[in-house]
C-alpha positions as CSV (number, residue, x, y, z in Angstrom):
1,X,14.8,-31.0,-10.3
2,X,13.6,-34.4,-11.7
3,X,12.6,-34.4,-15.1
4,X,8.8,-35.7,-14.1
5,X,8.4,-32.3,-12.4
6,X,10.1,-30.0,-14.8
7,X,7.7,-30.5,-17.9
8,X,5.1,-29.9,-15.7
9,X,3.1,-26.2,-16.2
10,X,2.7,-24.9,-12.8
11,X,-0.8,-22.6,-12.0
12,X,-1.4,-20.3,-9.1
13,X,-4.3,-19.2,-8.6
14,X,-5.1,-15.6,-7.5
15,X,-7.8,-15.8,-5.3
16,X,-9.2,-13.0,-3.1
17,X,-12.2,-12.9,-1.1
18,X,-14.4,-9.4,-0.1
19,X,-17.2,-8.2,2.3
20,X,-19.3,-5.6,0.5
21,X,-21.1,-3.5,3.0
22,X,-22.9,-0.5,2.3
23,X,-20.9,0.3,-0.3
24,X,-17.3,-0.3,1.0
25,X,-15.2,-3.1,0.3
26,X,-13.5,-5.1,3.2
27,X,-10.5,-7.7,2.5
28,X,-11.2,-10.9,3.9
29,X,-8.4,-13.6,5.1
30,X,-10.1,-16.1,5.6
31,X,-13.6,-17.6,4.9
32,X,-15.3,-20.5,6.7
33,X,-18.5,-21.8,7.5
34,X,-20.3,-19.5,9.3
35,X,-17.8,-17.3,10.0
36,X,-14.9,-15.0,8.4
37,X,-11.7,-13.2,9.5
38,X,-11.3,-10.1,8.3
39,X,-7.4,-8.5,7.2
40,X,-8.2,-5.4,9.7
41,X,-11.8,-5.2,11.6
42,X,-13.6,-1.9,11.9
43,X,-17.1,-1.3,13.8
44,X,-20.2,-2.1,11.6
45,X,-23.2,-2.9,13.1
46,X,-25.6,-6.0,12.2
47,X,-27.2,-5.9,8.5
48,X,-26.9,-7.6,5.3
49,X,-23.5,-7.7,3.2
50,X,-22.3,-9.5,0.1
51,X,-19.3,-11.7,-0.4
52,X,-16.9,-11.9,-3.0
53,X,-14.8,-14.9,-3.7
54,X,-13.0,-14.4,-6.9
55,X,-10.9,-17.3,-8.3
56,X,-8.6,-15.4,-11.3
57,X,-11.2,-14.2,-13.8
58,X,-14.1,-16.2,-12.1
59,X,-16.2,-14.1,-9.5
60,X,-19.1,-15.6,-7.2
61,X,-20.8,-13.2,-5.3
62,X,-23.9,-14.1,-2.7
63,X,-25.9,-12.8,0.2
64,X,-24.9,-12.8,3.8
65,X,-26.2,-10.8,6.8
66,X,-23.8,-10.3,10.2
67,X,-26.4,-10.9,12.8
68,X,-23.5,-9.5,15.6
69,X,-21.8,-6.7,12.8
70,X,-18.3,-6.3,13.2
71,X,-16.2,-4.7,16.5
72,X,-12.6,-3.7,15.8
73,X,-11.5,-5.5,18.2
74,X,-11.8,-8.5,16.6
75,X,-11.3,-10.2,13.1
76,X,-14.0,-12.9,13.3
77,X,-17.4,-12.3,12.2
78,X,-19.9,-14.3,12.4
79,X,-22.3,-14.7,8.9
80,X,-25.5,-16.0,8.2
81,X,-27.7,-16.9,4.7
82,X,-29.1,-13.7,3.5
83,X,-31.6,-13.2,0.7
């Protein structure tokens, strides 16, 4: 290893991202705009839902609402503003 990389401190971040809906906790893989994938899908229907992006000790959290819920049979859900 060169010596301009070793003296170098390295940082990686944890960083996990949830769907709160009424009242459980869903992993999400991915989050984009207007849209998320979910780890494994289960059937929820429409309604508001909270997101959790948490960057080590730093947690946002904000409204959403899944106009189309979520079928199991797929991982993307489509999200909207909420209040």
């Amino acid at each position: 290893m060169s010596p301009e990389f070793s003296n170098r401190g390295g940082h990686s971040a944890d960083v996990r991202i949830s769907l709160i809906l009424n009242g459980d906790t869903i992993p999400v893989a991915q989050l984009g705009p207007g849209f998320l994938l979910l780890e494994k899908p289960i059937e929820r229907p429409p309604g508001p839902a909270s997101i959790i992006f948490r960057v080590d000790q730093t947690e946002e959290r904000w409204n959403v609402r899944l106009p189309d819920g979520i079928s199991a049979g797929s991982k993307r859900v489509t999200i909207v503003a909420g209040d």
